[in-house]
N, C-alpha and C positions, 0 to 999 in steps of 0.2 A: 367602485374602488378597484383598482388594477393589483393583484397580487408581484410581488416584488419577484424576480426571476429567481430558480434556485443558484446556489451557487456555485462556481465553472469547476469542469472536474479535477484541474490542479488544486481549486482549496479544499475539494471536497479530501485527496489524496493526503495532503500538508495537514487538514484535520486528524485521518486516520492515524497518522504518524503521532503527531501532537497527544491524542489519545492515549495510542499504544506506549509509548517511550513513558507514559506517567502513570501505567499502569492501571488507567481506566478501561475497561475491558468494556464494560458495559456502555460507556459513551462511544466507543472503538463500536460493538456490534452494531449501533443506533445507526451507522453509515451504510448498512448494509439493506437492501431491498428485502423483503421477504420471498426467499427460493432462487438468491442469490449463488452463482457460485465459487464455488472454491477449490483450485486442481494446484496439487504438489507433486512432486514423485509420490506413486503411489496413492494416492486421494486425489476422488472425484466426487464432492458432495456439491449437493444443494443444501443451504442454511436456513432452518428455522430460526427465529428470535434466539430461543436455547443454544442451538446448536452455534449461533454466530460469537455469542459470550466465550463458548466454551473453543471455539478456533482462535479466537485473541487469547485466552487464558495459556494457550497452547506452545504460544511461539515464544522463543528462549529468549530473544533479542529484541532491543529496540533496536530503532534506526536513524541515524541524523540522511536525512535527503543530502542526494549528492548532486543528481540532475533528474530533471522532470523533461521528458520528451512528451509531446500532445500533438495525438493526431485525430481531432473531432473529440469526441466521446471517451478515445482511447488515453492513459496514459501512461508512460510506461518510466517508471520511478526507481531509481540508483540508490541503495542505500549504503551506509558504509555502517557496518552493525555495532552499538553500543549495548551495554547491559541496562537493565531495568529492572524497577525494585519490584522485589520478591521470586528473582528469576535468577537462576545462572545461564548468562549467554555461552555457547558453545562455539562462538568465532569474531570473538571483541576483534573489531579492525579489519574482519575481512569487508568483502562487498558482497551485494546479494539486489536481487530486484524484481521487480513484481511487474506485472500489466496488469492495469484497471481499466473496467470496463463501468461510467456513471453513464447514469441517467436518469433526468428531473433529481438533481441532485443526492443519488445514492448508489452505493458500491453495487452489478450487477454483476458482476466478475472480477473475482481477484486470482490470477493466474502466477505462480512461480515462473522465473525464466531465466535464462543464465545473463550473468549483465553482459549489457548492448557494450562493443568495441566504441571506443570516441574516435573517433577522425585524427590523424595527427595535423597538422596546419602544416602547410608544404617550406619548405627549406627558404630562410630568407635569402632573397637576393643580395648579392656583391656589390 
């Protein structure tokens, strides 16, 4: 019997999201590798089990995805920040975004990063 492929790093991202915005922390760290990491301003950890709980428990905001960029393994996710319960968000409506790094279906890098510019679409023609 053939094991089923994990699944692609945009659902694995859309999960973490899904998670986090519902204030499952503990379903949110299950996506994480163990010695995964995690860099912010300031923070440069690798995550235990514990330690991945207590980085979800961490963050003020959820997030609705605004665009998913995928490059291989990489993906790198727009969010526009909502609140979630038992939290107070510190910037309802701004944007914010991360790059992930899965593999065999789990979070090995969750990097902060300033959101990516979108391309404007060039000027219709006359």
């Amino acid at each position: 019997m053939v094991a089923a492929p994990p699944p692609s790093p945009p659902a694995i991202v859309r999960a973490w999201s899904r998670d986090l915005n519902a204030n499952h922390n503990a379903a949110a760290a299950a996506l994480f590798a163990p010695g995964a990491r995690v860099i912010q301003p300031g923070v440069d950890v690798r995550l235990t089990a514990k330690l991945a709980i207590a980085f979800n428990e961490s963050l003020p905001c959820g997030g609705r995805i605004t665009r998913l960029q995928r490059h291989g393994n990489r993906v790198t996710a727009t969010f526009l920040l909502i609140e979630r319960p038992g939290h107070k968000c510190d910037g309802p409506g701004q944007k914010a975004a991360a790059v992930f790094v899965v593999q065999n279906g789990l979070i090995v890098s969750w990097r902060q990063v300033a959101v990516p510019r979108v391309p404007k679409p060039p000027p219709a023609r006359a």
